[in-house]
C-alpha positions in Angstrom: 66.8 -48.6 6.1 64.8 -47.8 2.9 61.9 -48.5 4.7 63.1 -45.5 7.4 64.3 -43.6 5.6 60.9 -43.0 3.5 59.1 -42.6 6.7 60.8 -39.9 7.7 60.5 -38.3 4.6 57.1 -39.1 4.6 56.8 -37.3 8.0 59.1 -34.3 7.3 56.5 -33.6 4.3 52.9 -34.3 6.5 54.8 -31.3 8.8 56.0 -29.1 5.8 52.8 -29.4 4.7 50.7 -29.0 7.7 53.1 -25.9 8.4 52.2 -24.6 4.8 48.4 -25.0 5.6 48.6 -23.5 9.0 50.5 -20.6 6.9 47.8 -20.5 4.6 44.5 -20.6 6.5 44.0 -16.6 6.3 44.3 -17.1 2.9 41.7 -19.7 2.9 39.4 -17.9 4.9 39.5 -14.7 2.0 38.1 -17.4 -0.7 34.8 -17.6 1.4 34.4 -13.5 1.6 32.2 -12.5 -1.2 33.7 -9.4 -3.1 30.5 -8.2 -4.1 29.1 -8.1 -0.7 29.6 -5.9 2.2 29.5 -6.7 6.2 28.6 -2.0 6.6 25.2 -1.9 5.3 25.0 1.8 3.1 22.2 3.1 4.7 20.8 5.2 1.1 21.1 1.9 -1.1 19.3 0.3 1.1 16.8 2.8 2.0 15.7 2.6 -1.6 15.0 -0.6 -1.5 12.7 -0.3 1.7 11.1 2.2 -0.4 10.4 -0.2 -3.5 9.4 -2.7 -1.3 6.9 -0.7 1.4 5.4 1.0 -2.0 4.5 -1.9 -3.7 0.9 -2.3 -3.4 0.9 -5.2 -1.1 2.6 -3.1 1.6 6.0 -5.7 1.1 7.9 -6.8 -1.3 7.7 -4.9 -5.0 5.1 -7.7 -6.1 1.0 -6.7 -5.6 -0.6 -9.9 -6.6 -1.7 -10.3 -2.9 -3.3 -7.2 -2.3 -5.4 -7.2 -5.7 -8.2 -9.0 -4.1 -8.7 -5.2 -2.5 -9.9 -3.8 -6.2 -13.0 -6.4 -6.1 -13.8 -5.6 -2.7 -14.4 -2.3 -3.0 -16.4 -3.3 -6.0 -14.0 -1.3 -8.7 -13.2 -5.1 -10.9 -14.5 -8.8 -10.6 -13.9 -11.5 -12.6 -16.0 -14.5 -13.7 -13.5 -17.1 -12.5 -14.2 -17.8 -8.8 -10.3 -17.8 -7.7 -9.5 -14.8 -9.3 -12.9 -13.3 -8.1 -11.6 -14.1 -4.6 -11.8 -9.9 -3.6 -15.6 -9.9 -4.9 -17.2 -12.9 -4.1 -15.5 -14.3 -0.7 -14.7 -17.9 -1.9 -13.8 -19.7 0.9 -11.3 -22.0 -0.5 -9.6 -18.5 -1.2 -9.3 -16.9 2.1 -5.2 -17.8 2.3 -4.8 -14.8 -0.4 -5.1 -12.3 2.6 -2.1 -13.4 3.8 0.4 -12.3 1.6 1.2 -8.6 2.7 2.2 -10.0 6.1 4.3 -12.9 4.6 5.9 -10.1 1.8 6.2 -7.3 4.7 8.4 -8.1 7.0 11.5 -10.1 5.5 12.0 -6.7 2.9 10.9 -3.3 4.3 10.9 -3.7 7.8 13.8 -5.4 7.6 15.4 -3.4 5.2 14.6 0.0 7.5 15.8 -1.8 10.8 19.0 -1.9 9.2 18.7 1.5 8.1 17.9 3.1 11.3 20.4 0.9 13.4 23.1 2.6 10.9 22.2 6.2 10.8 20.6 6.4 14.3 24.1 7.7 16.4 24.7 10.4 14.1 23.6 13.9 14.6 24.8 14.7 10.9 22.4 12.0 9.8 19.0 13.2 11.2 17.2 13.6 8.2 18.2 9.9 7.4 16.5 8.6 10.5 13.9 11.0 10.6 12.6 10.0 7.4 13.4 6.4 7.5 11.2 6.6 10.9 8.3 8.2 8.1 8.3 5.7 6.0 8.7 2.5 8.3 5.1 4.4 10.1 3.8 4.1 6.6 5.1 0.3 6.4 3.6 -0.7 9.4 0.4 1.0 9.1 -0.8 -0.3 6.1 0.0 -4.1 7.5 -1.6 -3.3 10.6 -4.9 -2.2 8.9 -5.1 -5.3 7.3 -4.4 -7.5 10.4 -4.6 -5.7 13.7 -2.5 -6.8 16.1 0.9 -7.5 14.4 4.4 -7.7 15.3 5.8 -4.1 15.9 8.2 -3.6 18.7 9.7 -7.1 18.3 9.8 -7.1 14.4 12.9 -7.6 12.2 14.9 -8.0 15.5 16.0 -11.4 14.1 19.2 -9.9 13.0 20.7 -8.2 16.1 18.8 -9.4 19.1 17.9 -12.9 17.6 14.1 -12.7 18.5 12.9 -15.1 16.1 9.1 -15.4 17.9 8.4 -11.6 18.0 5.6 -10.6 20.5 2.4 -9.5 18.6 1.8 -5.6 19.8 -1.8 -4.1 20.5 -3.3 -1.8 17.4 -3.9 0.4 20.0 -0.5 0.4 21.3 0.8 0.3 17.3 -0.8 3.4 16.5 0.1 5.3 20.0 3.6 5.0 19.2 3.3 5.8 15.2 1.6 8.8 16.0 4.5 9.6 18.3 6.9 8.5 15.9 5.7 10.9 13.3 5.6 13.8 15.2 8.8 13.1 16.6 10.1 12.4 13.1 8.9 15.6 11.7 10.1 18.1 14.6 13.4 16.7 14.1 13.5 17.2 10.2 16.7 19.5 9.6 17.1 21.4 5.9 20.8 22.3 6.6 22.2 18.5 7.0 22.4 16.0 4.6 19.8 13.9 3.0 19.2 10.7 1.4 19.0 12.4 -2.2 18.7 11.2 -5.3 18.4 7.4 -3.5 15.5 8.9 -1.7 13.4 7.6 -4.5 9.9 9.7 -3.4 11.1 13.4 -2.4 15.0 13.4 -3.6 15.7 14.3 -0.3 13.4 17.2 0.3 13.0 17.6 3.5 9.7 19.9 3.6 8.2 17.6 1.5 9.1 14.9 3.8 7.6 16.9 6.9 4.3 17.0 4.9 4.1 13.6 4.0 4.5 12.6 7.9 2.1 15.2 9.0 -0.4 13.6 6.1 0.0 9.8 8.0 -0.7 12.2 11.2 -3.9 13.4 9.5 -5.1 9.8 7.7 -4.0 8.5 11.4 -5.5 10.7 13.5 -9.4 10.6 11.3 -8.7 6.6 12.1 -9.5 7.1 15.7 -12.7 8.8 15.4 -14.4 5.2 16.6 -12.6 4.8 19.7 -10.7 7.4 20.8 -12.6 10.7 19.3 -10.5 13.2 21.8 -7.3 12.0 20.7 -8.7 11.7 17.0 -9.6 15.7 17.7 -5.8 16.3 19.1 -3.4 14.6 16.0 -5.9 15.7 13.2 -5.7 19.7 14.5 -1.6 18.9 14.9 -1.6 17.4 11.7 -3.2 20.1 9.9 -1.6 23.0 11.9 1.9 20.7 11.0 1.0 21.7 7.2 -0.4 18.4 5.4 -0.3 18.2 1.4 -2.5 20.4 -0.6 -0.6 20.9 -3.9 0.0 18.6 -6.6 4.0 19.6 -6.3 3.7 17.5 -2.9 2.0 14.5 -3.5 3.9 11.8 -2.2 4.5 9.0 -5.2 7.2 6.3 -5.9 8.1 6.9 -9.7 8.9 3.6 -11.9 10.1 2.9 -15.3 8.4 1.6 -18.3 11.2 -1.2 -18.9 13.9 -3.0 -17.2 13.4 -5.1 -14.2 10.3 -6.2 -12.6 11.4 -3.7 -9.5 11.0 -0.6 -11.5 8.2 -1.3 -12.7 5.1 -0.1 -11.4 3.6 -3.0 -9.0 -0.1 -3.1 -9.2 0.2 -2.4 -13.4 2.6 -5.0 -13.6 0.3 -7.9 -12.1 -2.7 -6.4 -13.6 -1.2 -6.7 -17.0 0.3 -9.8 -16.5 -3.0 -11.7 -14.9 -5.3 -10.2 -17.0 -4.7 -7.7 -19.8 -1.7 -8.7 -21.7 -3.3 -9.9 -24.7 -4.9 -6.2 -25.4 -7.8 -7.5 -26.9 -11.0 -7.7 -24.3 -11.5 -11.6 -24.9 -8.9 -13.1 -23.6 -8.0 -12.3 -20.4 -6.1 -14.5 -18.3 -7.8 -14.4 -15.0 -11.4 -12.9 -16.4 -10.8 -9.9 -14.8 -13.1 -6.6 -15.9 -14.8 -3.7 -14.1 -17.5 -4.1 -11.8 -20.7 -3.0 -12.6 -21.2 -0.6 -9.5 -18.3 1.1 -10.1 -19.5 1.6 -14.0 -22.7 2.7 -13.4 -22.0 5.0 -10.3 -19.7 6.8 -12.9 -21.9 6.8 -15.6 -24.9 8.1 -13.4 -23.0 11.0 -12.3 -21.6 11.7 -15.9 -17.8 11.6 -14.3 -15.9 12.9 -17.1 -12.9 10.0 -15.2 -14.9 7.0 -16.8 -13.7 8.5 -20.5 -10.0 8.6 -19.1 -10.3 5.1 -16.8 -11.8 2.8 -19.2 -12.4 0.5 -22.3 -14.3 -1.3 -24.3 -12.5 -3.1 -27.3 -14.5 -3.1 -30.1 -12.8 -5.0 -33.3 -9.5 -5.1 -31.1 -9.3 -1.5 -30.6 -9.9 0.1 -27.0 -12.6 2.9 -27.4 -12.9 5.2 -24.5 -16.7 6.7 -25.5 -18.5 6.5 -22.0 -22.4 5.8 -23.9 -20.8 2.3 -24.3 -18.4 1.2 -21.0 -20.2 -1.7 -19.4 -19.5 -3.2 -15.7 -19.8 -6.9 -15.5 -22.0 -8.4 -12.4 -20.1 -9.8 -9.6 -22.5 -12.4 -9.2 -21.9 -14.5 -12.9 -20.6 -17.8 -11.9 -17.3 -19.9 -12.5 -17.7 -19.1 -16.1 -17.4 -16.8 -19.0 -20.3 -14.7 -20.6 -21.0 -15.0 -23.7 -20.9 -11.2 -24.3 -17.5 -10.8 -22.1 -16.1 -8.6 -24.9 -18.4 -6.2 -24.5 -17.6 -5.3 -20.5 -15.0 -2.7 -19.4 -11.0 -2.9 -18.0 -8.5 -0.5 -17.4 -7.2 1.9 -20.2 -4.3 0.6 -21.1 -3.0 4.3 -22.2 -4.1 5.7 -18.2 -4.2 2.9 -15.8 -2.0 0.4 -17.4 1.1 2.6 -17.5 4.1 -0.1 -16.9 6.1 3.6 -16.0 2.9 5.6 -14.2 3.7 7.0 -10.7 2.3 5.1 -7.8 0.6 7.7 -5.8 1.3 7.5 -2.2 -0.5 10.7 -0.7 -2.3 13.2 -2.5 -3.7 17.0 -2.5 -7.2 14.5 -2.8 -6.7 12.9 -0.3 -6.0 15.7 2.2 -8.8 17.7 1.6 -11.3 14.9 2.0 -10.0 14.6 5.4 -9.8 17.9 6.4 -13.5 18.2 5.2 -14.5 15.7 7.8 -12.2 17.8 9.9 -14.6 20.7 8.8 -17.3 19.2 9.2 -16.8 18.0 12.9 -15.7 21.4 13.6 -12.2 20.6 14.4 -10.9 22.9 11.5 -12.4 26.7 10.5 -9.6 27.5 7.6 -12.1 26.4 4.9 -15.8 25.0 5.0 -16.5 21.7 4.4 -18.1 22.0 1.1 -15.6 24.0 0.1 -12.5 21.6 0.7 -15.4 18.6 -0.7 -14.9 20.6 -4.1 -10.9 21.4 -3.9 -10.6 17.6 -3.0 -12.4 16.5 -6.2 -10.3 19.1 -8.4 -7.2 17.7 -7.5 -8.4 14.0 -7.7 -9.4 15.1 -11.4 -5.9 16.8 -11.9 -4.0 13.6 -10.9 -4.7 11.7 -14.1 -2.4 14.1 -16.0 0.2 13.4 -13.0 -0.4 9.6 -13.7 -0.6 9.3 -17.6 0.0 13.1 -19.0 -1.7 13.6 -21.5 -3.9 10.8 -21.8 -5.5 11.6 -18.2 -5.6 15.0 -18.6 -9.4 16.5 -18.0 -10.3 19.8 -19.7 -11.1 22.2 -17.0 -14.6 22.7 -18.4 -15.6 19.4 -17.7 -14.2 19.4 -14.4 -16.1 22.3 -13.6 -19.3 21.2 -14.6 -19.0 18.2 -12.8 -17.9 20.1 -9.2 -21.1 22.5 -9.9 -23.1 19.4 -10.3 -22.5 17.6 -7.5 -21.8 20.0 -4.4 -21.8 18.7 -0.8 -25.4 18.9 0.4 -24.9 21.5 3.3 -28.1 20.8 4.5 -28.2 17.6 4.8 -27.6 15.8 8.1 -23.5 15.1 9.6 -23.9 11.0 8.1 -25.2 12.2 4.9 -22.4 14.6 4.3 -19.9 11.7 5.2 -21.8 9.5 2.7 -21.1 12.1 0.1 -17.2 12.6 1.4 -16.2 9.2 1.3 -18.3 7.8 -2.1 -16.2 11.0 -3.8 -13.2 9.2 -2.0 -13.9 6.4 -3.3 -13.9 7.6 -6.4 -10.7 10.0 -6.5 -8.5 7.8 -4.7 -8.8 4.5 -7.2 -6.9 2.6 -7.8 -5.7 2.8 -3.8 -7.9 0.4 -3.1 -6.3 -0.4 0.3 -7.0 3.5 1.4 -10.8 3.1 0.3 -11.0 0.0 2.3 -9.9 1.8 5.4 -12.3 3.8 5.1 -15.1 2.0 4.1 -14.4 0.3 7.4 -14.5 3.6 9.7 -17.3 4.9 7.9 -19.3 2.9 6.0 -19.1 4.4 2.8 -19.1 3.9 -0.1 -22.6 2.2 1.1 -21.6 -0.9 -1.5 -24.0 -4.1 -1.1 -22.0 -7.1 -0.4 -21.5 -9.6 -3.0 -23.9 -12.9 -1.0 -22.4 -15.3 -3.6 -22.4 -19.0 -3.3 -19.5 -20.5 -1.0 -18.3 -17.2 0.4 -16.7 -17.0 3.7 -18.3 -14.3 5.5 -22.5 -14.8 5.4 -22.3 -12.5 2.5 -20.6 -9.5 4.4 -17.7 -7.6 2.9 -14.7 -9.3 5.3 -13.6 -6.4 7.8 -9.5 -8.1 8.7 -7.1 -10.6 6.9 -5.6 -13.9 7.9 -2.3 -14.2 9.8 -0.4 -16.5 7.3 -0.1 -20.3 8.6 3.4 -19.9 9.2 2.9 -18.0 12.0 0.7 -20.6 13.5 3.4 -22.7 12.9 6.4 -21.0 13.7 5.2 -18.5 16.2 2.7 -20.0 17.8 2.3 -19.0 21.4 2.3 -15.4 20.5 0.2 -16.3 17.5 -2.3 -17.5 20.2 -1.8 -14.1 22.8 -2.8 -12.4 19.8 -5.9 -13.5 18.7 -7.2 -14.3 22.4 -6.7 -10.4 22.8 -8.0 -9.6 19.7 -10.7 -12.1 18.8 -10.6 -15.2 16.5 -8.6 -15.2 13.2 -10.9 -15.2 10.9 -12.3 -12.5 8.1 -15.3 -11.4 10.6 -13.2 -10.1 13.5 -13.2 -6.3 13.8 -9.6 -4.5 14.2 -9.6 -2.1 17.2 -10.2 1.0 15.3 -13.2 -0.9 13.4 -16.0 -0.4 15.7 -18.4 0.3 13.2 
């Protein structure tokens, strides 16, 4: 009976307490929601961080180590060491650091601004939220698919919603056709009287005219990108763009503002992994990666007495940094896999100017636009101002944003700007290529350190007219590279598309021209 008589206890307490699990399971299933976490995305916290993460110099992520090669392509730094000299000298054991902007690209900004749109996108009151996340996810994709070509784009960061986890590679053709739609689109649709992202919209505070010249300034740098291929259609967007109302004053100019402390997010990108590769130490000797200034980026400024190379660069001398342009230096590209004797003596970055942890990442500028619209000029496409004339107003404002960067210590005096504008006018009378060769060497110039921006155009134009580096083990025949590498992973993990792509676009490799890239 004692034996019973516990089984059925035994029993009625398995059900009580079966019962009392059963009772509890909603409780259960609470301990598993994260309180810190929400399942309604808020489309402004989020839109800032597509913003941190499409500024960052890589085009993803808020890291820029994978874009720095860029600075030693277009011959601004080198560095004695042969991996860190990747950018320079073409090493072909170093060819997988073009990979990471795609890698960084699409698991935060595009991403991040899928979610975004997919949130704000039903709502008339929220216009100007999609409108301008629409912007910036054009900017987003058009400085990966620069690099790359043909990329994911009508597919991409559909992992989420429609579970496409092998997204189609789109045509750079197609890419820009619909980016160029997208911004007009984007721009007509801009509304001052509804709300805005504000102070999370980390670039404009929510300014909606500014926002509607920043996308008609991608229309512009899109549109002069077509000139190659598609010269009536280049014609068509750069005349929108411009009649649009692009950015000519400094009050404009797009830029993603950081902090000088805190976190590595708030920092700006490309100072942070300059300093932290190579210029920590503050002393000219010991730099981490053997990073300096290039030689032709030295003596073009010194040959043209740019009153920038006083405010851009070094020399330390007895451990302090002196400025005095009779004694910067560029370092060859061609020294091998190692250090000079004399490696003190070469130039770097002004750590007061160029090495501001809290400087302003400039996006788009005033520079930038009347460059372009001299081109514009100078093809005949625009008649509000001649050619030589915006060539001048473009070099003005490249000279005024140094103060916008560092204050003070980039501030030019207006006397020096002046004589160096008199000094070097646009030769009117020369022919249309030699005019271009003057445009885009000034570009060059004004726009560092945007060294992705110069690259682009280096591409469509061919100027700067920089000699490639023909070092020893480089991967390209001693050619500057014209594309980057698709990562492995895609290979790997997207493989058949992978394969459309490149049989459409040519083989993956540094060598293979980009659709717009004819020349």
């Amino acid at each position: 009976m004692k034996s019973k008589t516990l089984n059925y206890t035994t029993l009625c307490l398995l059900v009580l307490t079966t019962a009392g699990l059963w009772s509890c399971d909603k409780g259960y299933k609470s301990l598993n929601v994260n309180p810190d976490a929400t399942g309604k995305p808020t489309p402004q916290f989020v839109f800032s961080l597509a913003e941190y993460g499409g500024a960052g110099y890589n085009g993803g992520a808020y890291g820029s180590s994978a874009a720095d090669f860029l600075l030693g392509t277009m011959q601004y730094t080198t560095s004695y060491n042969d991996v860190a000299g990747f950018g320079s000298k073409y090493i072909s054991s170093q060819v997988t650091q073009t990979e990471g902007m795609f890698s960084a690209a699409y698991p935060d900004e595009i991403n991040e601004l899928g979610i975004v749109i997919k949130a704000v996108k039903a709502d008339a009151s929220k216009v100007n939220l999609l409108a301008e996340a629409r912007i910036w996810r054009v900017y987003c994709f058009m400085r990966l698919t620069d690099l790359y070509g043909n990329i994911p784009y009508s597919q991409a960061g559909m992992g989420y919603d429609s579970s496409i986890y092998k997204p189609a590679y789109d045509t750079q053709q197609s890419i820009y056709s619909d980016m160029l739609s997208e911004l007009d689109a984007a721009a007509q649709s801009l509304d001052a009287s509804k709300t805005t992202y504000g102070s999370s919209d980390l670039i404009y505070g929510g300014n909606t005219a500014q926002w509607k010249k920043f996308a008609y300034s991608l229309m512009l740098r899109l549109g002069m990108r077509l000139t190659k291929v598609d010269i009536a259609s280049a014609q068509s967007w750069v005349t929108k763009a411009i009649a649009g109302g692009v950015i000519t004053q400094d009050a404009d100019i797009a830029k993603m503002t950081y902090m000088s402390t805190g976190q590595n997010i708030n920092l700006n990108p490309l100072v942070l992994d300059l300093w932290n590769n190579d210029y920590i130490a503050k002393n000219g000797n010991t730099n981490t990666e053997g990073g300096k200034y290039a030689d032709t980026w030295i003596n073009y400024l010194q040959a043209t007495n740019d009153p920038r190379l006083d405010v851009i660069s070094v020399v330390w001398v007895n451990g302090v940094p002196d400025t005095a342009a009779a004694i910067q230096l560029g370092m060859s590209q061609d020294i091998p896999n190692a250090k000079p004797a004399n490696f003190v003596n070469y130039s770097e970055p002004n750590p007061a100017t160029v090495l501001l942890m809290g400087s302003p990442k400039l996006l788009f500028t005033a520079a930038e636009s009347n460059f372009l619209m001299a081109e514009a000029a100078l093809r005949g496409w625009y008649n509000g101002a001649s050619a030589a004339t915006l060539y001048k107003t473009g070099i003005q404002a490249a000279m005024r944003q140094w103060s916008i960067i560092a204050g003070s210590a980039g501030a030019i005096d207006t006397s020096l700007v002046n004589t160096y504008v008199n000094n070097n006018p646009l030769n009117t009378s020369g022919s249309f290529d030699q005019q271009m060769g003057q445009i885009y060497t000034q570009f060059w110039v004004s726009i560092f350190p945007d060294a992705l921006e110069v690259y682009n155009n280096y591409r469509r134009t061919g100027y700067p007219a920089l000699v490639p580096n023909n070092y020893p083990t480089n991967a390209t025949g001693g050619r500057i590279f014209r594309r980057c590498l698709y990562p492995i992973s895609e290979q790997n993990l997207n493989a058949v598309n992978y394969a459309a792509a490149i049989s459409q676009q040519g083989p993956d490799d540094l060598m293979t021209h980009i659709w717009w890239d004819k020349q």
